[in-house]
N, C-alpha and C positions, 0 to 999 in steps of 0.2 A: 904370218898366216898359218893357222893349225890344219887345213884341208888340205889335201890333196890339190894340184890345181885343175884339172877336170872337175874336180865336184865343187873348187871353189866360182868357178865359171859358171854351172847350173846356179850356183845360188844370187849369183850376177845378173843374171836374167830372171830371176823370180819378181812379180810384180808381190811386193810386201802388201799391198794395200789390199788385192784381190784375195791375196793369201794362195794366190795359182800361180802355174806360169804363165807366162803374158802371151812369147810366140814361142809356141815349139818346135813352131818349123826351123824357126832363128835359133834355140836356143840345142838346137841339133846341130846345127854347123860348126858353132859354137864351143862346144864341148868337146867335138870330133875336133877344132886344131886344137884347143886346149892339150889333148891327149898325145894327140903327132906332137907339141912344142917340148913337154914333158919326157918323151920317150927322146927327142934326138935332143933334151937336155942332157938327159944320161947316156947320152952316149950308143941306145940300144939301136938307134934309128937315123942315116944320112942317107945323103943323096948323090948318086954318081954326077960326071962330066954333063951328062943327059939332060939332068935334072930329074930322073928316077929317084924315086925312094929303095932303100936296101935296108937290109939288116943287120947293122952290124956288131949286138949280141943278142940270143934269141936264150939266152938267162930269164927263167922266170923273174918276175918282178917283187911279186909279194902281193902284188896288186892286180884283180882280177881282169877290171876295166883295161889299165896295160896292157895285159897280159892275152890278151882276145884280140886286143887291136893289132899286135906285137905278132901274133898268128895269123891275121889277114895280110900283115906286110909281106911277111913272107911266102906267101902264095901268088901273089903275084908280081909286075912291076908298073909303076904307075908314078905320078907327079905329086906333089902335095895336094895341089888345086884339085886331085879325081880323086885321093881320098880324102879329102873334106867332103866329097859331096857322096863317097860311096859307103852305105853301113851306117850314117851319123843317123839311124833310128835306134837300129842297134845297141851303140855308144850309149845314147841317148837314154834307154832302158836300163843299159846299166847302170848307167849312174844314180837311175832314180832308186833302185832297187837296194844301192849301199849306204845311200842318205836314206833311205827306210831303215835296215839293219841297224844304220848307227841313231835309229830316233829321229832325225832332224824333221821326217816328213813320214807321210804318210801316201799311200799308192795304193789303187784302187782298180784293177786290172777289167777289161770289158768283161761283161758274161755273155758264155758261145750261147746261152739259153736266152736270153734277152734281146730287149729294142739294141738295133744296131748304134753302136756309140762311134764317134768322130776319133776318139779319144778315148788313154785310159783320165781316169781322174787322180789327181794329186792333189795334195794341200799340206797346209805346214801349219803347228797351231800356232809356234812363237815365231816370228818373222824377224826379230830384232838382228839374228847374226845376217841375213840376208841384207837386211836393211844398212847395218853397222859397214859390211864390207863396200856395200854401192855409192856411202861416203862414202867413204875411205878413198878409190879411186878416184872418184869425181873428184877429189881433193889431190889425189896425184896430180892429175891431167891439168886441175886452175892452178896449181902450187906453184912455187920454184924452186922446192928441194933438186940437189944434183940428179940427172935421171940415174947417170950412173950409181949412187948409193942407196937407188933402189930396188929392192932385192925379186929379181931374176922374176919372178912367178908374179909380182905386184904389177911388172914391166909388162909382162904378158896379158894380165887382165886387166890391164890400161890400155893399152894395144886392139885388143879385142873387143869392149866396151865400144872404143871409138871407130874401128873399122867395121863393125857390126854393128852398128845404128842402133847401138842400144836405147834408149830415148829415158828408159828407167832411171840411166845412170849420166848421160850425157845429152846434151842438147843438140840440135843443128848448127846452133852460134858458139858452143863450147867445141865442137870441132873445127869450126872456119879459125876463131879467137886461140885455139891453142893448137894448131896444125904443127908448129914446131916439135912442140914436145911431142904430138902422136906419134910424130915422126921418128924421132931420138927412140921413144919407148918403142915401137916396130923394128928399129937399127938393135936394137939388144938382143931381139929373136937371131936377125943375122950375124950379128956375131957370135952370138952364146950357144944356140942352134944352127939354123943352117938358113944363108941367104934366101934359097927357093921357097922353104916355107915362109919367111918373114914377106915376101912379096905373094905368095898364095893368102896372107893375113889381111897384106892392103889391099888386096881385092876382093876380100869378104862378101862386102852388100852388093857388089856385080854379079860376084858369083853366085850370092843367092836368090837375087832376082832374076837371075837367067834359070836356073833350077825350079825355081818356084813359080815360072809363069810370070812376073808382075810382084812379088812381096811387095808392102810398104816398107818406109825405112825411114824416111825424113830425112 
């Protein structure tokens, strides 16, 4: 996988056909554990006896997205499950903002002079790497490659697809049908990362229908 896994998760949630993103509400939550899995991958980010999040290197990243997020950790103290749901617009901006820099998309910010928009606008012209990676998983999740030889960040956006009701990329019967394996690729977050988060992951579409009032999810 050549992305980042933050930006590879935004483009997980890209509906290729609309050429938009599908929900942004979802694809905010989304991003935001993508970025928490990422940072306590490296090591920058655990969690005490509590289940607190801490910091434990506050080494810039290289990475902007990290590196913002890496600086809210540290301000305060909190569980995985309150930062997924705190800043993931934030997050969520940035990431679109670096897949514009690198080309992939295009961003379209509201104007303070104009009709009030819901939304900024985004679109993508070539959709194929979006497309390309949402197999890709969905081929995880029905496969039977070992989970274990599959590589850490792949686990994660397998993981995430299926606890966040992606529909893009998995079905309601592709979750019931391969509950094993979601399971095994969520168990990789807890060991590779950190328990707390890998169960703030399984409770994703709870968490964001309780946020959201109602989300759909399927």
């Amino acid at each position: 996988m050549s992305r980042a896994l933050h930006l590879a998760t935004y483009l997980l949630a890209f509906d290729t056909e609309a050429r938009t993103l599908q929900d942004r509400a979802r694809a905010g939550f989304l991003v935001r554990a993508a970025a928490l899995a990422e940072l306590a991958r490296r090591g920058a980010a655990a969690e005490d006896d509590g289940g607190r999040v801490r910091v434990v290197r506050a080494d810039p990243t290289g990475d902007g997205v990290l590196d913002a997020l890496l600086a809210d950790l540290g301000g305060e103290q909190r569980t995985w499950k309150s930062w997924i749901k705190r800043g993931r617009e934030d997050t969520l901006e940035a990431v679109e903002e670096r897949l514009a820099v690198l080309g992939v998309m295009t961003v379209t910010d509201r104007d303070p002079y104009g009709p009030v928009a819901p939304r900024r606008a985004v679109a993508m012209e070539d959709p194929r790497e979006a497309l390309d990676l949402q197999v890709r998983v969905a081929g995880l999740v029905r496969g039977t490659a070992p989970v274990a030889d599959v590589p850490y960040e792949e686990a994660v956006l397998a993981a995430l697809a299926a606890h966040g009701h992606l529909r893009l990329v998995l079905s309601r019967h592709d979750r019931r049908e391969h509950a094993d394996r979601i399971a095994a690729f969520t168990d990789r977050v807890a060991v590779e990362a950190a328990p707390g988060l890998a169960r703030a992951v399984s409770g994703l579409n709870l968490t964001m229908v309780a946020a959201q009032g109602g989300m759909g999810g399927g």
